[in-house]
Each structure stands twice: as structure tokens, then as C-alpha cells.
C-alpha positions, 0 to 999 in steps of 0.5 A: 457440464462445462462448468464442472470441467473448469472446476476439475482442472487444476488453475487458480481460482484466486491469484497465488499469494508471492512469498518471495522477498528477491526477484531477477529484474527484467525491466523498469517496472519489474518487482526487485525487492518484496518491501517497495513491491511485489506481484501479490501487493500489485494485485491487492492494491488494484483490487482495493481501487476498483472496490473504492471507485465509484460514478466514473471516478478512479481511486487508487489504493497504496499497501504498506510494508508495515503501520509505521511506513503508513503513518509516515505516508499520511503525516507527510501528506498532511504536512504538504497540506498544511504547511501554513499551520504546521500543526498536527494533533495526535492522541494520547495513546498513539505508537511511539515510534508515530510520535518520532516520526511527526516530530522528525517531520515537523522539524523539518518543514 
């Protein structure tokens, strides 16, 4: 019976998916602009840690806005990594705009 009671209520099973892109700014850590955060990013992001962490190890999760912004993030990882041999293989049917952005990033280091 208790059960069926909490199932008769209106609540949320699962948290409501934010469709805002602009938030009012209520402190340091509060969301402005849908790109760099939002509060259905923040969840999603947390959920995909815990479901990454294993034996007492904490993983962290990062989304991103769009595949691009994520092939940046990688390649800017590895290029940290290996700054010694500044090199990158990538394959021949890649997504142009990967190719600009490895290029433009070894350009710089």
C-alpha cells in the first residue's frame, strides 16, 4: 500500500530534462549559459561517474556541447601528453573540421 501511494503522487521518478539555454546567476557556481553547463548536464555527468567508478576509485565524466568540442578536449589531452613527439595519427575518413583542429593545435605547441 505504501508503495502505491508513492506512485499515485505526482513527483519525479527521474530528474526533469532542463530545456533552458539562459539562467538568472545566483552565485559562483550556478549555471548562466546552456553550453559550458546546465543542471541536466550536471546530473548526467555524475551519473556516468558513478557508473564508471570501480574498487574505491572516483572516475569523473565530462559531456560535451557537440563531437567537435570533444575532439578538441582529447586531442588537446594528448598533445599535453606527448609533447615530446608531436605527433598524432588520425584516419583517413575523419570529420574535417578534427583535421583543422589537430592541425591548428600542433601548430602551436
Amino acid at each position: 500500500e505504501e508503495t502505491r501511494e508513492r506512485y499515485t503522487h505526482d513527483y519525479d521518478v527521474s530528474p526533469p530534462i532542463g530545456m533552458t539555454t539562459t539562467f538568472i546567476h545566483e552565485g559562483k557556481e550556478a549555471h548562466v549559459y546552456s553550453r559550458p553547463s546546465t543542471p541536466t548536464r550536471c546530473r548526467t555527468e555524475a551519473v556516468l561517474a558513478a557508473l564508471e567508478s570501480q574498487g574505491g576509485i572516483q572516475a569523473e565524466a565530462t559531456l560535451f556541447s557537440s563531437g567537435l568540442a570533444a575532439a578538441h578536449a582529447a586531442i588537446s589531452v594528448l598533445m599535453q601528453q606527448n609533447k615530446a613527439k608531436r605527433r598524432l595519427l588520425l584516419s583517413r575518413p575523419l570529420y574535417h573540421g578534427i583535421r583543422e583542429v589537430a592541425a591548428s593545435l600542433l601548430a602551436m605547441n
